[in-house]
C-alpha positions in Angstrom: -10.6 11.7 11.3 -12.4 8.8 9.6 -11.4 10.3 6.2 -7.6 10.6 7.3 -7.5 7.0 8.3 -8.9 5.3 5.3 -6.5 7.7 3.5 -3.6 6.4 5.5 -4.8 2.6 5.1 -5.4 3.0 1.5 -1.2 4.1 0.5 0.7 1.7 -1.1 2.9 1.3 1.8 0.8 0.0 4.5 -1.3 -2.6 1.6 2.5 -3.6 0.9 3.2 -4.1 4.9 -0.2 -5.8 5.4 0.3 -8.0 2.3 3.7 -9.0 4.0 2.7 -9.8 7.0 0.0 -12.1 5.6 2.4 -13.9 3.6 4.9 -14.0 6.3 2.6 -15.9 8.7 1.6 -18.6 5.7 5.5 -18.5 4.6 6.3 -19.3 8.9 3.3 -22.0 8.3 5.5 -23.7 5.9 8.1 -23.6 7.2 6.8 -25.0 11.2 5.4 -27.9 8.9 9.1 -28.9 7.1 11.1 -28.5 10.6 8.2 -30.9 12.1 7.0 -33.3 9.8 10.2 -33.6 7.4 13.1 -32.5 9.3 12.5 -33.5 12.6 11.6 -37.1 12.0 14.9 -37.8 10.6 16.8 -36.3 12.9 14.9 -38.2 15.8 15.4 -41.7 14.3 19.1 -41.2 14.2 19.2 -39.6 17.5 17.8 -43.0 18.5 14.2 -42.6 18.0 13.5 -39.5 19.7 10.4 -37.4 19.3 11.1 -33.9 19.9 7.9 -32.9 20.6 7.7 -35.3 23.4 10.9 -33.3 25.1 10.1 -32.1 28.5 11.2 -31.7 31.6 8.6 -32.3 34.5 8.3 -30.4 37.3 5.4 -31.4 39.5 7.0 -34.8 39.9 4.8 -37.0 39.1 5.2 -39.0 35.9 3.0 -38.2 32.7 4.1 -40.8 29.9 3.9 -37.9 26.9 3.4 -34.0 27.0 0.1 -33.6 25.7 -1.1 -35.9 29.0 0.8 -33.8 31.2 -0.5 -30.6 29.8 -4.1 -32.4 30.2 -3.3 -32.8 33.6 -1.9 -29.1 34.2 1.4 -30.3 35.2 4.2 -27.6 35.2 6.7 -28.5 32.4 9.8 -27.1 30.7 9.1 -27.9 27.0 12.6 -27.9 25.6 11.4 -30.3 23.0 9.1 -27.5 21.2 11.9 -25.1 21.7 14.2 -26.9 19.8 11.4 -27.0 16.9 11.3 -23.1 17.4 15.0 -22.7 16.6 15.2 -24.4 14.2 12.1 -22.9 12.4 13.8 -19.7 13.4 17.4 -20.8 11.5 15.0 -21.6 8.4 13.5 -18.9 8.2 16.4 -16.2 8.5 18.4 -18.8 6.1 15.8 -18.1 3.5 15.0 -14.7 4.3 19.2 -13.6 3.9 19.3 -16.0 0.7 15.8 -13.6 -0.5 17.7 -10.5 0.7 21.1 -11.3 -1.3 19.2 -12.2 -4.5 17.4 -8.8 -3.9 20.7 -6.7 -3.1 22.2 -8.6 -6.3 19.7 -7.3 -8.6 19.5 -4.1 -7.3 23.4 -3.4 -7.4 24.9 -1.3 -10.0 26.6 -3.4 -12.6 30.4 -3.6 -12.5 32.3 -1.5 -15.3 33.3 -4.2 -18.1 37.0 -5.4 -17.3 39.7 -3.1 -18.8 38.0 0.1 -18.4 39.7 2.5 -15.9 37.5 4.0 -12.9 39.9 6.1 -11.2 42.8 8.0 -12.3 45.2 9.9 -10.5 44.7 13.8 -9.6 47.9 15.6 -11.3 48.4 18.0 -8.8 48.4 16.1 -5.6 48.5 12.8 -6.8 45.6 11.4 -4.9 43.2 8.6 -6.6 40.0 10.2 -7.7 37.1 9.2 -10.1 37.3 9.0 -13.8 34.5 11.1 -14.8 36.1 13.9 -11.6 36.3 17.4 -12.9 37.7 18.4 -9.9 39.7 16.9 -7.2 38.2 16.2 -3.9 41.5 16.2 -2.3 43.1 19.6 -3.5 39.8 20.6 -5.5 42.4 21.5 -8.4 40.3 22.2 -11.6 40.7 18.9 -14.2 40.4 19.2 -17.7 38.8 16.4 -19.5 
């Protein structure tokens, strides 16, 4: 058993997974970091000096002047502050991760026929469209001759 799993660890696949989850959580890092020490800032001075992070809503009723006191305290709160944080990290991250996905999909892609050159002609029998290179119709599988 101990040989199959140290077989099983050691393919290429689960590396590959491990390696990207690794890099994932350094990428997600990153990115927690811009929405709340780049982003966020901004957005809370023209908001009228508003610190995010600071958003709650108390629920034991009495008042705590910031979050991190109210935490200190145990105080039940509604953090919609830190929430806020999360979706936009969350936007970021599937933002970059379509934009990695595209590039990927672009490269991978078979490479349009140069302009001019006919891909489909038209089956002589029946008239449907088929491909160039056909030698027999899918629609009437009539015999074509090159």
């Amino acid at each position: 058993m101990l040989r199959e799993f140290k077989e099983f660890a050691m393919r290429g696949n689960v590396i590959d997974m491990a390696v990207g989850v690794i890099i994932g959580a350094a990428f997600g890092k990153i990115v927690s970091s811009l929405t709340n020490d780049v982003l966020m800032p901004p957005i809370g001075l023209m908001l009228g000096k508003v610190d995010f992070t600071n958003l709650y809503l108390n629920l034991s009723g009495i008042p705590y002047p910031s979050l991190a006191e109210a935490k200190k305290a145990g105080a039940a709160t509604i953090n919609y502050g830190v929430f806020v944080n999360s979706i936009l990290d969350f936007v970021i991250v599937a933002f970059v991760l379509f934009l990695l996905i595209r590039q990927i999909n672009r490269l991978l892609s078979p490479a349009p026929p140069p302009p001019g050159e006919p891909t489909q002609k038209d089956c002589p029998y029946c008239l449907s469209v088929i491909p160039i290179k056909a030698t027999r119709c899918s629609q009437c599988t009539s015999q074509l001759s090159q």
